[in-house]
ZASERO-44126 format. One line per field, with one value per residue: residue in three letters; x, y, z of N, C-alpha, C in turn. Coordinates in steps of 0.2 Angstrom, whole numbers. Layout:
BEGIN
resn ALA|... $
neast X|... $
nnorth Y|... $
nup Z|... $
caeast X|... $
canorth Y|... $
caup Z|... $
ceast X|... $
cnorth Y|... $
cup Z|... $
***
This chain:
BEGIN
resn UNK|UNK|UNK|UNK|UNK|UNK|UNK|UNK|UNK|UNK|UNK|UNK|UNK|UNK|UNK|UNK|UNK|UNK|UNK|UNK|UNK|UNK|UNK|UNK|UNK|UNK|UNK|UNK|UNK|UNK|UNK|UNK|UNK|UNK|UNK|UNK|UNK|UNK|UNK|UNK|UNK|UNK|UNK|UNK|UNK|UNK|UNK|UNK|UNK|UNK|UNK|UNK|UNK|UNK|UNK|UNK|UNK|UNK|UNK|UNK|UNK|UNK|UNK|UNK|UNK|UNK|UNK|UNK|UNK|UNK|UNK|UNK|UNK|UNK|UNK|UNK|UNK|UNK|UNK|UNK|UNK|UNK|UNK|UNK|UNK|UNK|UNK|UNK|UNK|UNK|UNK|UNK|UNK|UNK|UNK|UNK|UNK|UNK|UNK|UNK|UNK|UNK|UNK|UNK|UNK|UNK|UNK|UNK|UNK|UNK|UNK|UNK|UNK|UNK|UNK|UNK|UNK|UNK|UNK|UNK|UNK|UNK|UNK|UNK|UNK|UNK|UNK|UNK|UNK|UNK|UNK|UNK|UNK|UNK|UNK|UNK|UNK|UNK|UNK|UNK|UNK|UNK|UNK|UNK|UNK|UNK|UNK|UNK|UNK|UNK|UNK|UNK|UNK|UNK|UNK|UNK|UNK|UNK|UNK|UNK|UNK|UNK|UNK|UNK|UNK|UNK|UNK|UNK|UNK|UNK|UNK|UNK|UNK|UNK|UNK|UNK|UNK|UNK|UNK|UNK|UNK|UNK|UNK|UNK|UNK|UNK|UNK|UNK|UNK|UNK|UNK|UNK|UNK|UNK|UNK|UNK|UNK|UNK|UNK|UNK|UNK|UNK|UNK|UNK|UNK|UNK|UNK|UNK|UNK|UNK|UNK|UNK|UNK|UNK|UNK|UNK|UNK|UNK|UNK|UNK|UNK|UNK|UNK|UNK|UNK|UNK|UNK|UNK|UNK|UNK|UNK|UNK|UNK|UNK|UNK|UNK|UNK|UNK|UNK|UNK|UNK|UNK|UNK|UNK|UNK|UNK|UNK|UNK $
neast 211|202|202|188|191|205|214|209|200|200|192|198|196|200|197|197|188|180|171|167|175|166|158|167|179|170|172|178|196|203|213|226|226|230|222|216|205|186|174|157|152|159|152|144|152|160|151|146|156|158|145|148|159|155|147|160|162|153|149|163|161|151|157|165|156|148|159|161|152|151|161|157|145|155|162|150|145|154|155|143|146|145|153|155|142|138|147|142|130|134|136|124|117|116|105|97|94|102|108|104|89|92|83|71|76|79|66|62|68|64|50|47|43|41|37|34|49|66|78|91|106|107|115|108|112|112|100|86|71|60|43|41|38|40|34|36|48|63|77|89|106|105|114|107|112|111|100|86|70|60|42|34|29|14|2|-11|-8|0|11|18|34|33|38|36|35|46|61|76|86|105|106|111|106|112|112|102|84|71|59|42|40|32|32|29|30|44|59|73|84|102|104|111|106|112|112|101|86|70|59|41|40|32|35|31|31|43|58|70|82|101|102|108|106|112|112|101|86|73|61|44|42|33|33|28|27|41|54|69|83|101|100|107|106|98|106|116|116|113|99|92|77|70|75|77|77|89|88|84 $
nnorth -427|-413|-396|-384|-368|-354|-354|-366|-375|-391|-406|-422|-442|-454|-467|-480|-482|-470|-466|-457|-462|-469|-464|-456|-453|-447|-435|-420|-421|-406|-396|-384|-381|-379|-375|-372|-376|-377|-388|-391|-401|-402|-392|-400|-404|-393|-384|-395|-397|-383|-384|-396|-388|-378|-384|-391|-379|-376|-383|-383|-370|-374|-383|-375|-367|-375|-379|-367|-367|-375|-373|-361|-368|-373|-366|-357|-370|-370|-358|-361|-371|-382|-374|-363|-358|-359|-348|-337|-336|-335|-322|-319|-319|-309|-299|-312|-316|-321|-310|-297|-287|-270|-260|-265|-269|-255|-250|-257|-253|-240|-243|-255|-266|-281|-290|-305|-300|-300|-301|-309|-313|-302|-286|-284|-281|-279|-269|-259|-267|-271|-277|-278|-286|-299|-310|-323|-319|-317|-322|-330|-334|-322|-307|-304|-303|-299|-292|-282|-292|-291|-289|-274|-260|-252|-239|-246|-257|-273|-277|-289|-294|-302|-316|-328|-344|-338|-338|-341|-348|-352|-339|-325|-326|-323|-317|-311|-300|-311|-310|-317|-317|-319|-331|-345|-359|-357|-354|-361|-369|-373|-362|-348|-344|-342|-339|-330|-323|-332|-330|-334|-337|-338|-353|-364|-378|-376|-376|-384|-389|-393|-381|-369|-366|-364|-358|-350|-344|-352|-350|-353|-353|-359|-374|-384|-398|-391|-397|-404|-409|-414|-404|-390|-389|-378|-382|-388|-400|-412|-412|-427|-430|-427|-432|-442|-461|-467|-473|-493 $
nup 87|78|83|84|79|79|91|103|116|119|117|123|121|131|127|112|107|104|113|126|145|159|175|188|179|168|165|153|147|146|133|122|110|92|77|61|55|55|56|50|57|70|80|87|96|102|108|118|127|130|139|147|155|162|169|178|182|190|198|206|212|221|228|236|241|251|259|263|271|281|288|295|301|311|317|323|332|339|347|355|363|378|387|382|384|396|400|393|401|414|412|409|420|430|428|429|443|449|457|471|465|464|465|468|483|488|488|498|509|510|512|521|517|504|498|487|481|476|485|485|494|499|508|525|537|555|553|556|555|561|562|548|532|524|516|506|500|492|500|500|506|511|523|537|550|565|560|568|569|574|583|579|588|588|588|593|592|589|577|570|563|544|537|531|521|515|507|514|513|517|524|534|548|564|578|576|579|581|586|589|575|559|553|545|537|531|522|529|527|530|534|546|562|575|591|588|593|593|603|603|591|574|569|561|552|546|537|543|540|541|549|561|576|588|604|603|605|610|618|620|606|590|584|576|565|560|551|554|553|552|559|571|588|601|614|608|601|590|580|570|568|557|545|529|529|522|502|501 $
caeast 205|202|199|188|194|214|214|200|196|197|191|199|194|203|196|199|182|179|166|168|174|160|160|171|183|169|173|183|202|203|220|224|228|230|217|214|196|182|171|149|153|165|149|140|160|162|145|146|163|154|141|153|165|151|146|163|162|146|152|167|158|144|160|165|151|148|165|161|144|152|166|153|143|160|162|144|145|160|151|139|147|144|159|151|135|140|151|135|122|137|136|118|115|116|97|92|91|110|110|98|87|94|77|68|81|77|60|60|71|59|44|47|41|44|34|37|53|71|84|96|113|106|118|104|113|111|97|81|69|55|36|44|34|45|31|38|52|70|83|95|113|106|116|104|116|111|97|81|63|54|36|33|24|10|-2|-15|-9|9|14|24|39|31|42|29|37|52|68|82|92|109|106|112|104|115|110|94|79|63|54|35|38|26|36|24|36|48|64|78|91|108|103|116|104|116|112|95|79|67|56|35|42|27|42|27|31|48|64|77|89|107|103|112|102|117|111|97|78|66|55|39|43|32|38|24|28|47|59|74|89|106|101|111|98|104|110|124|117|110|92|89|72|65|78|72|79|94|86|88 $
canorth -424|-409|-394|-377|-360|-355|-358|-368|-378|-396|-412|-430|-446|-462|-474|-478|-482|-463|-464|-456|-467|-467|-463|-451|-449|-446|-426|-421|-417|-399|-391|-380|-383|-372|-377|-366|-377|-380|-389|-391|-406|-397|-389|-400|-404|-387|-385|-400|-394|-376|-389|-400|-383|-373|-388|-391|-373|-374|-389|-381|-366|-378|-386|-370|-366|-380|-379|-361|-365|-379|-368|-358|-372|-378|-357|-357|-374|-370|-353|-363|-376|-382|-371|-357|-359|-356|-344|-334|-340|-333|-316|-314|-320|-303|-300|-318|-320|-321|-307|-296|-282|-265|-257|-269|-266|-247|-250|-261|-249|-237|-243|-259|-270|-280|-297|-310|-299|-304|-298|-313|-310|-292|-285|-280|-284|-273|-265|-261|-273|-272|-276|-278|-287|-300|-314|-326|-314|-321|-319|-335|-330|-312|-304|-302|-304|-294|-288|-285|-292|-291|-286|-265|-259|-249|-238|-251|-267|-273|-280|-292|-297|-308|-319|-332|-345|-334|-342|-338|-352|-351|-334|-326|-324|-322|-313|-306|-302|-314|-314|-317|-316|-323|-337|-352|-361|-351|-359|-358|-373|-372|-353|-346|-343|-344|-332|-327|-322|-333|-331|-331|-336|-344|-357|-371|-381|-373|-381|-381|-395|-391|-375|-369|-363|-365|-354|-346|-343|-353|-349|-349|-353|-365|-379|-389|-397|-391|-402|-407|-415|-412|-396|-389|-385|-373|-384|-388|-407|-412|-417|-429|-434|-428|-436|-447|-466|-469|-477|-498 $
caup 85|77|89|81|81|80|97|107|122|114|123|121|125|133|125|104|101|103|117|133|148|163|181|188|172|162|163|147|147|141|132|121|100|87|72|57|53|59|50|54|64|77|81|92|101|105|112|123|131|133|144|153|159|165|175|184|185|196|204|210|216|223|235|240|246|255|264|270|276|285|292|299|306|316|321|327|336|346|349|357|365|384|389|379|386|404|400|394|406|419|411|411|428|434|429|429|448|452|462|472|464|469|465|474|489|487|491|504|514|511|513|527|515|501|497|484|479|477|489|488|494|501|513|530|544|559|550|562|552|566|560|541|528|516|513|499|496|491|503|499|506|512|527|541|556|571|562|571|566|581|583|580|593|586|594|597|591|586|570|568|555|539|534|529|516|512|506|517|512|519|525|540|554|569|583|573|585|576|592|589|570|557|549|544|531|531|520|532|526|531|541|554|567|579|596|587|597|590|606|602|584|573|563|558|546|541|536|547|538|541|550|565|581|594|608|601|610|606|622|615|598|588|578|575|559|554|548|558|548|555|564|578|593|604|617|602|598|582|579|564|569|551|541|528|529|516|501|500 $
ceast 205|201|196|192|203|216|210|204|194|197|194|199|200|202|194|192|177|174|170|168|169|162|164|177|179|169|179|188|200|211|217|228|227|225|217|205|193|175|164|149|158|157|145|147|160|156|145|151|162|148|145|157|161|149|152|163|157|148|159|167|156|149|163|160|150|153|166|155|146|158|163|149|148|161|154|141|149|159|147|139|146|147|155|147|134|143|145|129|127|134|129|114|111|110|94|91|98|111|101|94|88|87|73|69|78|72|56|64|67|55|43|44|43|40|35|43|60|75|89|102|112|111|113|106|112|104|89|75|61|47|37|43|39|41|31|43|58|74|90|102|112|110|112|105|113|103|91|72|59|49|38|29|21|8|-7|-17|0|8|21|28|34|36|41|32|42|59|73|87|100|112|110|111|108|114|105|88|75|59|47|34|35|32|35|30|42|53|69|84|95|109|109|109|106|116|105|90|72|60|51|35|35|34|37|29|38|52|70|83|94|107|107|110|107|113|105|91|74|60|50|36|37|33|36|25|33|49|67|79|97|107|102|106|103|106|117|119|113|105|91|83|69|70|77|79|84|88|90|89 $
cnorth -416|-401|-384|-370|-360|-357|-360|-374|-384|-403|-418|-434|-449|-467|-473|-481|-474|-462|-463|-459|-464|-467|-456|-449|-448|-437|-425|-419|-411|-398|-387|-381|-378|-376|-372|-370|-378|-381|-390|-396|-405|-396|-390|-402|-399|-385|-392|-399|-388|-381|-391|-393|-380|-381|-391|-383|-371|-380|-386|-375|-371|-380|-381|-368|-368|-380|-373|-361|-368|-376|-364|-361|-374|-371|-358|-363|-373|-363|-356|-370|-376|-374|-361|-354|-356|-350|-335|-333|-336|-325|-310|-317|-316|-301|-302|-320|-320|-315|-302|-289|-276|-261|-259|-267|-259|-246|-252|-257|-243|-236|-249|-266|-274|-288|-301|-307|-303|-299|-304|-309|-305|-290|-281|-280|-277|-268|-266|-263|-274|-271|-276|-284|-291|-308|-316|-322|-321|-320|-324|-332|-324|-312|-300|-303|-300|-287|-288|-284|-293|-287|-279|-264|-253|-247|-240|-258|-267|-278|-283|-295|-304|-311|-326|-336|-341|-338|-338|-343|-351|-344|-333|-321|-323|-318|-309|-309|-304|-314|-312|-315|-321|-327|-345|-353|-360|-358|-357|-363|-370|-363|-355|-344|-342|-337|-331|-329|-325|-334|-331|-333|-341|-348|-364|-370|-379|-378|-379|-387|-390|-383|-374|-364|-364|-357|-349|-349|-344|-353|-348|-353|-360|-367|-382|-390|-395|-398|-400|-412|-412|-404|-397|-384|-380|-376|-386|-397|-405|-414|-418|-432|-432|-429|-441|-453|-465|-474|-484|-501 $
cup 85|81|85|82|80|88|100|111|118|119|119|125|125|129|114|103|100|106|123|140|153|168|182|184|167|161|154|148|146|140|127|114|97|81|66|54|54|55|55|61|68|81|88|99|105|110|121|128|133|141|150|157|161|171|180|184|194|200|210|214|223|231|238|244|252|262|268|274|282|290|297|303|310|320|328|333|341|349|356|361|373|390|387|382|393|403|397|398|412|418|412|417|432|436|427|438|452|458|464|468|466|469|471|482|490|489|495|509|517|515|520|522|507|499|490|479|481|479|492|488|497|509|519|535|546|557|559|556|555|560|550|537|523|516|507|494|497|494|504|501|507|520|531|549|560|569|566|568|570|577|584|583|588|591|597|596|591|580|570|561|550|535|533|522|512|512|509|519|515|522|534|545|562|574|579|580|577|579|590|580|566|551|545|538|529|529|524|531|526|534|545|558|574|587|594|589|592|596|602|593|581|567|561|553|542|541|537|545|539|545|556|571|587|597|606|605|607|610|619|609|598|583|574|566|555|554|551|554|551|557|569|581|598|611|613|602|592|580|572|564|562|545|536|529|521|511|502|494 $
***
């Protein structure tokens, strides 16, 4: 078949009744012939060949494309994979909650006071703490060993420590004075308590699971309403009277 121009882009069919076969071979060969004719009916040949070559053109774009978007989604998936994910959520922990607020800190050293603020993890031990305000503040894992949150004598009253509802989750208390502190709720799971003055203590309704109260002073103290689950009392045994039943 004849092909226009001295040199041209000339399509032949497979099949001798000179129609194009169908499905995926129906694209057209292309070479390249030398011709010196080109006579009016070349015209719509060459045209149709301009058609078809711009279309695997766009086709073979069209798959590239395709294969770098998808390259990009497998980047951006493994970006964002489990592993990822933590591995971000680790990093901005720092101020989501993960650790304690130094500001916060800063102004309760100050002032004595610090209420529904967060000083998890905050190093207080030994601090004098006396008559000191941390009502539904965050203290999970703070170091309050030795310190003391006894009642402040005032000039004509005393004030005592607020620690009312405040999370001091595994915190620890060891030889801290509490004596006569305001503590209603107070979260104390798994606390060292261990030697601390909890004379005059108001402790209703708190939660002493897993705490550890060996040798501490509860002269006084009232309890009305905690929760007892493998807490060590200060004679050293273990009360689980608010335990629940295993389910059956």
């Amino acid at each position: 078949r004849a092909c226009p121009g001295s040199v041209a882009v000339c399509a032949h069919s497979n099949r001798s009744d000179g129609h194009d076969p169908a499905g995926a071979q129906d694209a057209a060969k292309l070479t390249l012939q030398l011709d010196h004719s080109m006579g009016a009916g070349h015209h719509r040949a060459w045209y149709e060949i301009s058609v078809r070559s711009q279309a695997l053109y766009d086709n073979v774009n069209r798959t590239l494309f395709v294969s770098k978007r998808n390259a990009a989604a497998v980047r951006l998936k493994t970006c964002l994979s489990p592993t990822g994910l933590a591995i971000a959520f680790f990093f901005a922990g720092a101020g989501l909650g993960f650790a304690f607020d130094k500001a916060k800190l800063d102004t309760f050293l100050t002032t004595n006071a610090c209420k529904y603020c967060d000083l998890t993890g905050a190093d207080l031990s030994g601090r004098d703490m006396r008559g000191a305000d941390l009502q539904n503040a965050q203290l999970g894992e703070a170091n309050l060993s030795g310190a003391d949150l006894s009642t402040l004598a005032m000039e004509k009253r005393t004030q005592p420590s607020n620690l009312e509802s405040a999370n001091l989750r595994g915190a620890n208390l060891s030889n801290a004075n509490l004596a006569k502190a305001a503590a209603a709720r107070v979260y104390l799971r798994e606390a060292n308590l261990t030697g601390a003055d909890l004379s005059g203590a108001d402790l209703s309704h708190a939660n002493l699971q897993d705490a550890n109260l060996a040798k501490a002073m509860l002269d006084g103290t009232r309890l009305g309403g905690a929760k007892f689950c493998g807490t060590i009392m200060p004679d050293g045994s273990t009360n689980d009277s608010g335990c629940q039943p295993p389910s059956q």
